[in-house]
Biotite code that builds the C-alpha atoms (Angstrom):
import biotite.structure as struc

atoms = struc.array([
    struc.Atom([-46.590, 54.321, -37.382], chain_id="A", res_id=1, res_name="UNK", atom_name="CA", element="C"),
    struc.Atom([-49.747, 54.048, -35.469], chain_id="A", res_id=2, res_name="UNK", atom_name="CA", element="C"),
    struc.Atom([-49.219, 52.810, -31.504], chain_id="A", res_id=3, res_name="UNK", atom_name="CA", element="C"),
    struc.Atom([-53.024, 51.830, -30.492], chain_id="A", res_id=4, res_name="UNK", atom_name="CA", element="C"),
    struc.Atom([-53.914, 49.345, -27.315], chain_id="A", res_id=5, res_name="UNK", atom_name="CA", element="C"),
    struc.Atom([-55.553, 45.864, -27.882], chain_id="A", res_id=6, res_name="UNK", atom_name="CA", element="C"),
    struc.Atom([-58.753, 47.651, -26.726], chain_id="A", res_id=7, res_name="UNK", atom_name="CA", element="C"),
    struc.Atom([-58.291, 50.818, -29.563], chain_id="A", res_id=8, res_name="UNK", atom_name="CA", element="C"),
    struc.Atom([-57.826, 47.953, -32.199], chain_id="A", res_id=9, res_name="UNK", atom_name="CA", element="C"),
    struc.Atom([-60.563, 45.882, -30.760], chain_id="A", res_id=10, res_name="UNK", atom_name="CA", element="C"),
    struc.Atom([-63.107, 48.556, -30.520], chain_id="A", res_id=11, res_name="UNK", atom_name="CA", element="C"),
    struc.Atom([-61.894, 49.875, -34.420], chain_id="A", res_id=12, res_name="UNK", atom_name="CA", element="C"),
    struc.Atom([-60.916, 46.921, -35.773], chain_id="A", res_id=13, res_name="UNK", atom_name="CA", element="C"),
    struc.Atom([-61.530, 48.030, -39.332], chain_id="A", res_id=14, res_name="UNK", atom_name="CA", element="C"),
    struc.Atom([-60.100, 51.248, -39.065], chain_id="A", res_id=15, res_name="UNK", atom_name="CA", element="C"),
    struc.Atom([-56.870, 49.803, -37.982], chain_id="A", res_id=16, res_name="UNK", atom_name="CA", element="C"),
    struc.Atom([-57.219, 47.314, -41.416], chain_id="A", res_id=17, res_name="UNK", atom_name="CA", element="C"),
    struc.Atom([-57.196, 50.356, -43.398], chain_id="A", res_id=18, res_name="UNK", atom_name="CA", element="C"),
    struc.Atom([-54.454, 51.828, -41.804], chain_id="A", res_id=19, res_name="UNK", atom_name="CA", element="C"),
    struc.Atom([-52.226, 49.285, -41.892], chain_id="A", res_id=20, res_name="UNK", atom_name="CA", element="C"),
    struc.Atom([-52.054, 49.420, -45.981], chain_id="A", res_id=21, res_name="UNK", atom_name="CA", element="C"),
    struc.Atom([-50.075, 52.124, -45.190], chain_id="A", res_id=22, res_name="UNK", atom_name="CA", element="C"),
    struc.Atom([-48.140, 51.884, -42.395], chain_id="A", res_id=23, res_name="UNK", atom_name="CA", element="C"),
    struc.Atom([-47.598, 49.129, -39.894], chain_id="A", res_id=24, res_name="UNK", atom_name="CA", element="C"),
    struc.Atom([-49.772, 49.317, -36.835], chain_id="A", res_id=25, res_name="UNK", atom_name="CA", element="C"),
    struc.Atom([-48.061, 47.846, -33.517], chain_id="A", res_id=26, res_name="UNK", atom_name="CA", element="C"),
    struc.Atom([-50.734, 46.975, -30.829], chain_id="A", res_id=27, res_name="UNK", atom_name="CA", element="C"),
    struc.Atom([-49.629, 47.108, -27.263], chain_id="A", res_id=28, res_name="UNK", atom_name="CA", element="C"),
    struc.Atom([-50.631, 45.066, -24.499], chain_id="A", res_id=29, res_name="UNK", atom_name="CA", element="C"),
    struc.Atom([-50.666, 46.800, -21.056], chain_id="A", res_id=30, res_name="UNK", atom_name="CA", element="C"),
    struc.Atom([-48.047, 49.940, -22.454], chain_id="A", res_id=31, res_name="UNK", atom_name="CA", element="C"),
    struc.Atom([-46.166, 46.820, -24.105], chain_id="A", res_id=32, res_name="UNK", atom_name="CA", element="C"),
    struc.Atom([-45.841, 45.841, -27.515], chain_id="A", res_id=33, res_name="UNK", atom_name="CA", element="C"),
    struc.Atom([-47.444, 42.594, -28.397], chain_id="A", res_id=34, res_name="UNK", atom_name="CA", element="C"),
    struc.Atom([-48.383, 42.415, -31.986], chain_id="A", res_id=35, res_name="UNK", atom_name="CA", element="C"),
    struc.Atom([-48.158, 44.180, -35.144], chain_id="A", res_id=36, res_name="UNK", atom_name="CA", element="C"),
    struc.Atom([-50.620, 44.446, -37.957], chain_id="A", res_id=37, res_name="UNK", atom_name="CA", element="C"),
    struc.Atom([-49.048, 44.239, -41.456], chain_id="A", res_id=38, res_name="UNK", atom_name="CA", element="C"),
    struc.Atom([-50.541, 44.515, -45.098], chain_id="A", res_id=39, res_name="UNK", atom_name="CA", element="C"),
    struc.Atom([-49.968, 41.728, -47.115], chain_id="A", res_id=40, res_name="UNK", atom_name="CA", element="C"),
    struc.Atom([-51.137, 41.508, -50.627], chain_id="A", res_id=41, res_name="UNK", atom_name="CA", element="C"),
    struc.Atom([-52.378, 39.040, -52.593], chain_id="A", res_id=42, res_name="UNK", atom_name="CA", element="C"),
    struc.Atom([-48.785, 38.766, -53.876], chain_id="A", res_id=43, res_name="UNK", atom_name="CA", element="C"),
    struc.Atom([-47.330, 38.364, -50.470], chain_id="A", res_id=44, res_name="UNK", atom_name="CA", element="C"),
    struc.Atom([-48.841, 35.833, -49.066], chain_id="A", res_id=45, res_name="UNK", atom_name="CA", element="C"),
    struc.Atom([-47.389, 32.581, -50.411], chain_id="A", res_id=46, res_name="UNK", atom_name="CA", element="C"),
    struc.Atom([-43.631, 34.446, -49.627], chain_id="A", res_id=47, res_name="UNK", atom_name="CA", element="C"),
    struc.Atom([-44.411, 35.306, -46.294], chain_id="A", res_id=48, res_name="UNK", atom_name="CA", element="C"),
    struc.Atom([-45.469, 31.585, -45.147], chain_id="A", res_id=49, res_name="UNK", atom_name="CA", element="C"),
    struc.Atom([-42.417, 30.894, -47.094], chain_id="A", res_id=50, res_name="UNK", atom_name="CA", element="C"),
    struc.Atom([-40.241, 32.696, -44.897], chain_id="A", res_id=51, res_name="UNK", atom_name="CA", element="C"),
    struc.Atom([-41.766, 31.117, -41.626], chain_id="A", res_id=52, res_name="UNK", atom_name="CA", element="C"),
    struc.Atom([-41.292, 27.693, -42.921], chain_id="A", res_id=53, res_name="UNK", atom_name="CA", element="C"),
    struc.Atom([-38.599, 25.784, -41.190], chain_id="A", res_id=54, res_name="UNK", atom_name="CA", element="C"),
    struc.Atom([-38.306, 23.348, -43.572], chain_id="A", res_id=55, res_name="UNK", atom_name="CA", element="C"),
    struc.Atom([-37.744, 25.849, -46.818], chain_id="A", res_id=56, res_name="UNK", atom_name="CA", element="C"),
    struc.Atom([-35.399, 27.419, -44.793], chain_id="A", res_id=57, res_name="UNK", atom_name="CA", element="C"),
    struc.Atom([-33.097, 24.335, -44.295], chain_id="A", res_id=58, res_name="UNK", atom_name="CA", element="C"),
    struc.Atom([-33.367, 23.650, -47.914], chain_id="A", res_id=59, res_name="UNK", atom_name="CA", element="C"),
    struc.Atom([-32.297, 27.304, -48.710], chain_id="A", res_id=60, res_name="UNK", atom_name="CA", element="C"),
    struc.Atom([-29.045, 27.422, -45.960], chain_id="A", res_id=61, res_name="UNK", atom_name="CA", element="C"),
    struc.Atom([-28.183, 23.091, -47.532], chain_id="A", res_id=62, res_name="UNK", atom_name="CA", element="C"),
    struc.Atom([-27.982, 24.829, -51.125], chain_id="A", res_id=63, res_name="UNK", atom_name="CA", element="C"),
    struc.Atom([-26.091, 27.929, -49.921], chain_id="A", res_id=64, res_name="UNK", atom_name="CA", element="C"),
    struc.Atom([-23.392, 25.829, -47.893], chain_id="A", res_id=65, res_name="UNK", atom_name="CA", element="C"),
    struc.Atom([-23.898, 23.298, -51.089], chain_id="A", res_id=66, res_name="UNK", atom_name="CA", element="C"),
    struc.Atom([-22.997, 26.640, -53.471], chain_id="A", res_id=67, res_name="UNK", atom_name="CA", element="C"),
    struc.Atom([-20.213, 28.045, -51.429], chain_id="A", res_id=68, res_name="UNK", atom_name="CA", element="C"),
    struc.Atom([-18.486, 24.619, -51.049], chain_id="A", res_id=69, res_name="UNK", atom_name="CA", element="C"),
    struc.Atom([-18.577, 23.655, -54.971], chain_id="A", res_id=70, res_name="UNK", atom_name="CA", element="C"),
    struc.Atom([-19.956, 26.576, -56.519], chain_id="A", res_id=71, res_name="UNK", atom_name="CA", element="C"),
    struc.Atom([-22.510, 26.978, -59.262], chain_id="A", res_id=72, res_name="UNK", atom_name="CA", element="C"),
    struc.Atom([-23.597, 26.669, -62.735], chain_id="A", res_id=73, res_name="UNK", atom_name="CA", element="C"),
    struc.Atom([-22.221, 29.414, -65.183], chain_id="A", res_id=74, res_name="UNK", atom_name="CA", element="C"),
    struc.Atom([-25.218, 31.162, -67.354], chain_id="A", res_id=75, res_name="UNK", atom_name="CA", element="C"),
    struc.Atom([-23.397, 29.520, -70.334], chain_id="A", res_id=76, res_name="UNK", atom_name="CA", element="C"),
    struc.Atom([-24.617, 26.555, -69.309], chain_id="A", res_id=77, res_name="UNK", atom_name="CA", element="C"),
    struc.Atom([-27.867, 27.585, -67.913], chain_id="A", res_id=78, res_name="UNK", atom_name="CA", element="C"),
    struc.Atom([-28.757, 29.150, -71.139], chain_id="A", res_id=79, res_name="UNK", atom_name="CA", element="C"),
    struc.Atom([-27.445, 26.133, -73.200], chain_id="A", res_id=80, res_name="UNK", atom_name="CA", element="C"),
    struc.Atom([-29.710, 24.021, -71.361], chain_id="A", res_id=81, res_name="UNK", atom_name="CA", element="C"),
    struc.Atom([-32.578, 25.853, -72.010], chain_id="A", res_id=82, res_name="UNK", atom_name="CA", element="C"),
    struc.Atom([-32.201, 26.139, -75.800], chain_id="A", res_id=83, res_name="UNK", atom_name="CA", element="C"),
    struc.Atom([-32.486, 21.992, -75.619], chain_id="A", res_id=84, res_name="UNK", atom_name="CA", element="C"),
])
């Protein structure tokens, strides 16, 4: 893992890009950290605004409570409905 300052990052921005497809890159601020610099893929994207969303999340944790309260659906019936 890679340690640079804002200014090491600022003045090799790109180098820093390439890096971080292979490891994480955390930027410090002042001997702090402040920041990291993460690959995401083209894949990744849409789950990692997905996992900042407030919203999804509240969905996800009202359909867990929802599941562990009443349960679920067996695959029986999952697979049933999808041969209709």
């Amino acid at each position: 893992m890679k340690i640079p300052s804002v200014k090491e990052v600022k003045d090799n921005f790109s180098q820093f890009l390439k890096e971080a497809v292979h490891e994480d890159v955390v930027i410090t601020k002042n001997g702090r950290p402040t920041a990291i610099l993460h690959h995401l893929g083209d894949d990744e994207l849409e789950d990692y605004l997905l996992e900042l969303d407030s919203k999804f999340k509240q969905k996800i944790e009202k359909r867990w409570k929802d599941y562990l309260k009443n349960g679920g659906i067996s695959m029986m019936r999952v697979r049933s409905a999808g041969q209709t």
